[in-house]
C-alpha positions in Angstrom: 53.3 105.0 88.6 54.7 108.3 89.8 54.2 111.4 87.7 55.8 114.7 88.3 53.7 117.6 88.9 55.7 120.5 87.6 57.8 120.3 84.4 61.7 120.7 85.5 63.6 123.6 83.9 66.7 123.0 81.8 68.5 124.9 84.9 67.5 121.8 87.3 67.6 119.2 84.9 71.3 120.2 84.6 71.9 120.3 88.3 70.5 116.7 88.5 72.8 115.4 86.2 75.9 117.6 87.3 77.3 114.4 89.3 77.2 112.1 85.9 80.6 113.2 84.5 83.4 110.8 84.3 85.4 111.8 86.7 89.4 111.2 86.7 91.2 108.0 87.7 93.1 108.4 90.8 97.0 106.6 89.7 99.5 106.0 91.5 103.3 105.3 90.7 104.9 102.3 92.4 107.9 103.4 94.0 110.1 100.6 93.9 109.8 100.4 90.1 108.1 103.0 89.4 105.1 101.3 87.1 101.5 103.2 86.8 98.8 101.1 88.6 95.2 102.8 90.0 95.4 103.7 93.8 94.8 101.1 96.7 95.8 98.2 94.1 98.8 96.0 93.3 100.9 96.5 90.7 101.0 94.5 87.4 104.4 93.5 88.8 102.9 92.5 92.1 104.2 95.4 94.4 102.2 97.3 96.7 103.6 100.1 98.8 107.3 99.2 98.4 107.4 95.8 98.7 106.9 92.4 96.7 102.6 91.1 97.6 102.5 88.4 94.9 105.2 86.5 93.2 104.5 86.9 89.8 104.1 83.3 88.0 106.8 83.1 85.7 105.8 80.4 82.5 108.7 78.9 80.9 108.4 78.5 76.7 109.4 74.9 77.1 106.2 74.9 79.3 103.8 76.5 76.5 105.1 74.7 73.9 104.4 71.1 76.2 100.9 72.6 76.5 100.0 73.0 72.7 
C-alpha cells in the first residue's frame, strides 16, 4: 500500500480539490419553441436545432383507460 512521505498542507490539499466543485449546466433554449433543454440534447418536445427529431408519442385517454 502506498504511503505518503510528507504530510500535504491545507494550501495543497485545497488545490487538489479545486476541480471538485459543481460546476454549472450548460442550457440551451430551443428556438422553435423556445423550451429549456441541456446543450447537444433534444428537447422534451423532440426538437433539436430548429427542427422536429422525434415524433412525440401522443396516448389517447380512451387508450389508458383500455389499459387499466
Amino acid at each position: 500500500m502506498a504511503v505518503q512521505q510528507n504530510k500535504k498542507s491545507p494550501s495543497k490539499r485545497g488545490m487538489h480539490r479545486s476541480h471538485k466543485a459543481l460546476k454549472k449546466l450548460s442550457v440551451a433554449i430551443e428556438p422553435t419553441t423556445g423550451e429549456v433543454h441541456l446543450r447537444h440534447h433534444i428537447s422534451p418536445s423532440g426538437f433539436y436545432k430548429g427542427g422536429q427529431v422525434v415524433e412525440k408519442k401522443v396516448r389517447d385517454k380512451q387508450e389508458e383507460v383500455e389499459e387499466t
